[in-house]
C-alpha positions as CSV (number, residue, x, y, z in Angstrom):
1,X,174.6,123.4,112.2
2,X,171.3,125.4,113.4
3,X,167.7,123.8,112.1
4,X,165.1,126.3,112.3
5,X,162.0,125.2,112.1
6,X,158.7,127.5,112.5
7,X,156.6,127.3,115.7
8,X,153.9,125.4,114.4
9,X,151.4,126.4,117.0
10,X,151.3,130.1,115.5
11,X,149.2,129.1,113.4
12,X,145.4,130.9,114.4
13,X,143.3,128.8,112.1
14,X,144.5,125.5,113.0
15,X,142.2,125.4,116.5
16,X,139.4,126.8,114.1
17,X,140.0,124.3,112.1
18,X,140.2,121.4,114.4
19,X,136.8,122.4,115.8
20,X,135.2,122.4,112.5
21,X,136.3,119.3,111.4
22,X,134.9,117.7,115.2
23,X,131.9,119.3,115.1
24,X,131.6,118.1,111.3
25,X,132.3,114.7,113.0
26,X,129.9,114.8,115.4
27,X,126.6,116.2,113.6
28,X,127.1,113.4,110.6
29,X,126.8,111.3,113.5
30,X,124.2,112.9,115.2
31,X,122.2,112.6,111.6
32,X,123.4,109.1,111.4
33,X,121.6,108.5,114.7
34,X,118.9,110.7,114.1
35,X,118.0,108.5,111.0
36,X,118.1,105.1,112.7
37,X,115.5,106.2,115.3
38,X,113.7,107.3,112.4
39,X,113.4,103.9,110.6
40,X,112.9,102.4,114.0
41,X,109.8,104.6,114.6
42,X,108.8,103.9,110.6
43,X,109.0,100.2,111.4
44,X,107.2,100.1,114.6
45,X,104.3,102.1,112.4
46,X,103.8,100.0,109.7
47,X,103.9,96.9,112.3
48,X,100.9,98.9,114.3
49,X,98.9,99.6,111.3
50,X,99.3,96.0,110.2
51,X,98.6,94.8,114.1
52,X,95.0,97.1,113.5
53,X,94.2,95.8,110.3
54,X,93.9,92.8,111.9
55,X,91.6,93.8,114.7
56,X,89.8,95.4,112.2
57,X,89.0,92.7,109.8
58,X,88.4,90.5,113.1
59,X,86.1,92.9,114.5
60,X,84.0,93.3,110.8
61,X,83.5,89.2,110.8
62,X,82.5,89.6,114.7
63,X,80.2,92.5,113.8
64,X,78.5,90.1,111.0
65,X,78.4,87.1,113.6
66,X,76.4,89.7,115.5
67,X,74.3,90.8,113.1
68,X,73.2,87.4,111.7
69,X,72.8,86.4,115.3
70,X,69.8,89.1,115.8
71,X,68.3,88.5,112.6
72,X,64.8,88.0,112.9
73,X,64.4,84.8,111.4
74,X,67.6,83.5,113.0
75,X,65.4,84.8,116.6
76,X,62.8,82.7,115.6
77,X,64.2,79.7,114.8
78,X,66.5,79.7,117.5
79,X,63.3,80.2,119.9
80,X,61.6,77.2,117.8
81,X,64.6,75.1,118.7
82,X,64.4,75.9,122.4
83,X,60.7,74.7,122.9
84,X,60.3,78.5,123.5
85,X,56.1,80.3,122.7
86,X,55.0,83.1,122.1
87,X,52.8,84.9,124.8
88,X,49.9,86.6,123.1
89,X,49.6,88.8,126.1
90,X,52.5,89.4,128.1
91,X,52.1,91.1,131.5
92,X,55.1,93.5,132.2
93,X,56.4,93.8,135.7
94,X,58.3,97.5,135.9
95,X,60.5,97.9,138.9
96,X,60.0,100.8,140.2
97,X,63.2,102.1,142.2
């Protein structure tokens, strides 16, 4: 008894359709990819911006220390506590380069 069986090569659409379903394959996990490095680089933000919130709200309060610090009555007691005068007239010396 003969069994005859089709070539099952013959078929032209089979290699199409092999490629299709790889190259299905390998953009979902291209995308897949894609979108991990895009939560990576969405976590590393928000850790930045919190990172410069912090340098901001540490350079306010050292802006105020500042600014308190030059106040004019802070000046003067500060030269009060020193032992430092005042000298009604100052003489200047300008260098001259």
């Amino acid at each position: 008894m003969t069994i005859i069986q089709p070539n099952q090569n013959k078929n032209p659409f089979r290699k199409l359709n092999i490629f299709l379903i790889v190259a299905l394959f390998v953009c979902v996990g291209v995308s897949v990819g894609l979108c991990s490095m895009a939560e990576g680089f969405r976590y590393e933000a928000k850790k930045l911006e919190k990172e410069i919130d912090g340098a901001q709200l540490v350079n306010a309060e050292l802006k105020g220390k500042i600014m308190t610090a030059v106040d004019a009555e802070n000046l003067d007691l500060m030269a009060l506590e020193k032992g430092l005068i005042e000298d009604k007239n100052p003489q200047w010396v300008f260098a001259l380069y």
